[in-house]
C-alpha positions in Angstrom: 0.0 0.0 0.0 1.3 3.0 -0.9 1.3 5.5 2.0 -0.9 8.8 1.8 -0.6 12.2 3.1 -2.9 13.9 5.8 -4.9 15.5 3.0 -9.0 15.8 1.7 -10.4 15.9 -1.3 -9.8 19.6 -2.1 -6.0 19.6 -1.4 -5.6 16.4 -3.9 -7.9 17.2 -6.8 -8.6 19.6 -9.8 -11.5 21.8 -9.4 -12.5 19.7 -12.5 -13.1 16.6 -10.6 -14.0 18.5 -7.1 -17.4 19.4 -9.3 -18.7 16.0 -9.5 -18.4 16.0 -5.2 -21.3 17.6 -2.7 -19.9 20.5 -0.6 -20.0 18.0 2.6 -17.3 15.8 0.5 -14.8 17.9 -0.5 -13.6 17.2 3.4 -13.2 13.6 2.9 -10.0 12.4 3.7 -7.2 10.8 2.0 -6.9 7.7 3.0 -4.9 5.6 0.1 -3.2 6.4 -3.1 -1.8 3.6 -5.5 -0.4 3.1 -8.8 -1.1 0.2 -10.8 -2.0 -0.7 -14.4 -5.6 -0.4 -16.1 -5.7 -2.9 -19.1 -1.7 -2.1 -19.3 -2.2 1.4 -18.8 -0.4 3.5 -15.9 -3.0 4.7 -13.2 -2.9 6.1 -9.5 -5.9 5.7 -7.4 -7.1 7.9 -5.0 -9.1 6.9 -2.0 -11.0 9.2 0.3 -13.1 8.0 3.7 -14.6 10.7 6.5 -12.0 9.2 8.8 -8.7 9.4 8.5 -8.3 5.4 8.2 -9.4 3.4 5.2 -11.7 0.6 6.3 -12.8 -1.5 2.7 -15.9 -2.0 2.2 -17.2 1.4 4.0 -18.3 4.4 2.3 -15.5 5.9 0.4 -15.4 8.1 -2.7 -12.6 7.2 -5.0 -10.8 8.2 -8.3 -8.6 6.5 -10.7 -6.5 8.5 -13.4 -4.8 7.9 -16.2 -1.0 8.8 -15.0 -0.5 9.9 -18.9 -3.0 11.7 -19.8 -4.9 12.6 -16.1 -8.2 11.2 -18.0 -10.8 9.8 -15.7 -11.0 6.1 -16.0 -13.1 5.5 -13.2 -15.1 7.2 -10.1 -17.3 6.0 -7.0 -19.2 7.8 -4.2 -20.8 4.8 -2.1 -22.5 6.8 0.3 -25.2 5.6 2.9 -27.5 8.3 1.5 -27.8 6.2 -1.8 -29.5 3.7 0.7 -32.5 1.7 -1.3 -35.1 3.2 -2.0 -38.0 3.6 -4.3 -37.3 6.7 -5.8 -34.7 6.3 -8.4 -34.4 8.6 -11.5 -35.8 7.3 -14.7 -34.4 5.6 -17.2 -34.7 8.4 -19.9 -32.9 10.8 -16.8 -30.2 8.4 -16.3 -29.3 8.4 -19.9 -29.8 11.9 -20.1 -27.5 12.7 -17.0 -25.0 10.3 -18.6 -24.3 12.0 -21.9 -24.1 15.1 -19.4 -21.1 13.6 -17.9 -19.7 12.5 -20.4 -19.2 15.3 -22.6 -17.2 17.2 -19.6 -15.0 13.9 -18.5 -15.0 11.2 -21.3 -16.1 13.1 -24.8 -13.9 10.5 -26.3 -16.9 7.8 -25.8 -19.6 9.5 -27.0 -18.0 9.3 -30.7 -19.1 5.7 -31.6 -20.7 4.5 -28.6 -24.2 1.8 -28.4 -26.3 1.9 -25.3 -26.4 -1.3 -24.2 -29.0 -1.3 -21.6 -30.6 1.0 -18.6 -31.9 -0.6 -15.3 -31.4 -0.7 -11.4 -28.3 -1.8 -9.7 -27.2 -2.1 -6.0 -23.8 -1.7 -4.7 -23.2 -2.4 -0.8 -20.9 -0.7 1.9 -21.1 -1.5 6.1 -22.6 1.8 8.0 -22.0 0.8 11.6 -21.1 -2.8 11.5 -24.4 -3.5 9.5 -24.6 -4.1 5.6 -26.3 -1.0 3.5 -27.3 -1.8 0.2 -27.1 1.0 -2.2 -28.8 1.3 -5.3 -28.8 3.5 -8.3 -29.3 3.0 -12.0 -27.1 1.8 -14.2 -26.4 2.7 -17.7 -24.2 0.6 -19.4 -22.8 1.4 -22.6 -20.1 -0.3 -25.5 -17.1 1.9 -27.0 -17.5 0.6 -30.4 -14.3 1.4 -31.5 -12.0 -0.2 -28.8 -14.9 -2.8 -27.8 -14.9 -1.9 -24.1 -17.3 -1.3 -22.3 -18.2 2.0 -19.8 -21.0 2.9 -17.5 -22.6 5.6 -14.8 -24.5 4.6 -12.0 -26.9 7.5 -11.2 -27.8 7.9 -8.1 -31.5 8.8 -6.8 -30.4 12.6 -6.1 -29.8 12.7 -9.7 -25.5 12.6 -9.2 -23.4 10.4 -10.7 -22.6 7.2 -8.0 -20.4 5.4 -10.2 -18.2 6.1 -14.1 -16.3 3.0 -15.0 -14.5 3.3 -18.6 -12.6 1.4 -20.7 -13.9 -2.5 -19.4 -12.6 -5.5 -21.3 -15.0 -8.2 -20.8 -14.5 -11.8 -22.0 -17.6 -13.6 -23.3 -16.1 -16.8 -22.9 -15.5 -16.8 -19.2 -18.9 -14.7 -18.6 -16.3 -12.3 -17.0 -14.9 -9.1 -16.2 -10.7 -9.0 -17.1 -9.7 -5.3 -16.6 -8.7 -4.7 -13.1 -11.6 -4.0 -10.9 -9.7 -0.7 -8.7 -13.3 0.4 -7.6 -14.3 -2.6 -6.6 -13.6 -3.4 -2.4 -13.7 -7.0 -3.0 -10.8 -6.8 -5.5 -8.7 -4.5 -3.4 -8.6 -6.6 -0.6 -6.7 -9.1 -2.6 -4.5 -7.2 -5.0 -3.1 -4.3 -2.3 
């Protein structure tokens, strides 16, 4: 693990990427930063909890970026206010909200892109030793000039919960093959 400095959000990143936060998140602490490769590709990511102690599988907003080119190649706020509910944005909004994003952070996608599909997904983090589910919806989308795949998760208050980019996925083992950096469960055993 690489080791961090005593840091939050708005020491560490670009006004750029501090727009896609809530005021109260901008104080959110650094709490890891690591480099590592993205389908071969240099990338450091940055890991932010309200403590000053990462705890996996907690809330956490985190960034990866492309060491190269600072592009954003992937985002996540898992946040117990995203906790299940009813109310989730449609799937006309989601898409909407999307192509929003995408034409400030990733306009390279929206070139030659198919939308795959639209519907509900749940993440889940631990809020006081208990399991939170978290859901938002999905959009999941196809670069169709790499072949990759890239998605938002948009969360109820109409903000984006998750961006993942440039996804490899192999049909053949029904599975995911670019690193998973967002993903808790794939931190624990690659760090």
């Amino acid at each position: 693990m690489d080791s961090t400095q005593s840091a939050n959000i708005s020491n560490q990143l670009t006004p750029n990427l501090q727009q896609l936060l809530l005021n109260n998140e901008l104080n959110f602490n650094l709490v890891l930063t690591h480099k590592g490769l993205h389908n071969k590709q240099p990338v450091t990511l940055y890991r932010f909890e309200p403590k000053q102690t990462m705890h996996l599988k907690h809330q956490h907003i985190s960034f990866l970026l492309d060491d190269n080119s600072g592009k954003l190649q992937g985002f996540v706020r898992l946040l117990p206010q995203y906790q299940s509910t009813e109310a989730q944005v449609t799937k006309d909004k989601a898409l909407a909200i999307t192509l929003i994003f995408l034409e400030n952070y990733a306009p390279d996608l929206l070139k030659n892109y198919n939308n795959n599909w639209i519907n509900t997904h749940d993440e889940e983090i631990i809020v006081d030793g208990k399991k939170m589910t978290l859901t938002g919806m999905k959009v999941k989308c196809r670069d169709l000039n790499t072949g990759l795949y890239f998605w938002t998760i948009i969360a109820p208050d109409e903000t984006i919960m998750v961006f993942e980019r440039d996804v490899e996925w192999d049909f053949i083992r029904a599975g995911r093959q670019t690193q998973k950096w967002l993903h808790d469960s794939w931190l624990s055993k690659h760090l």
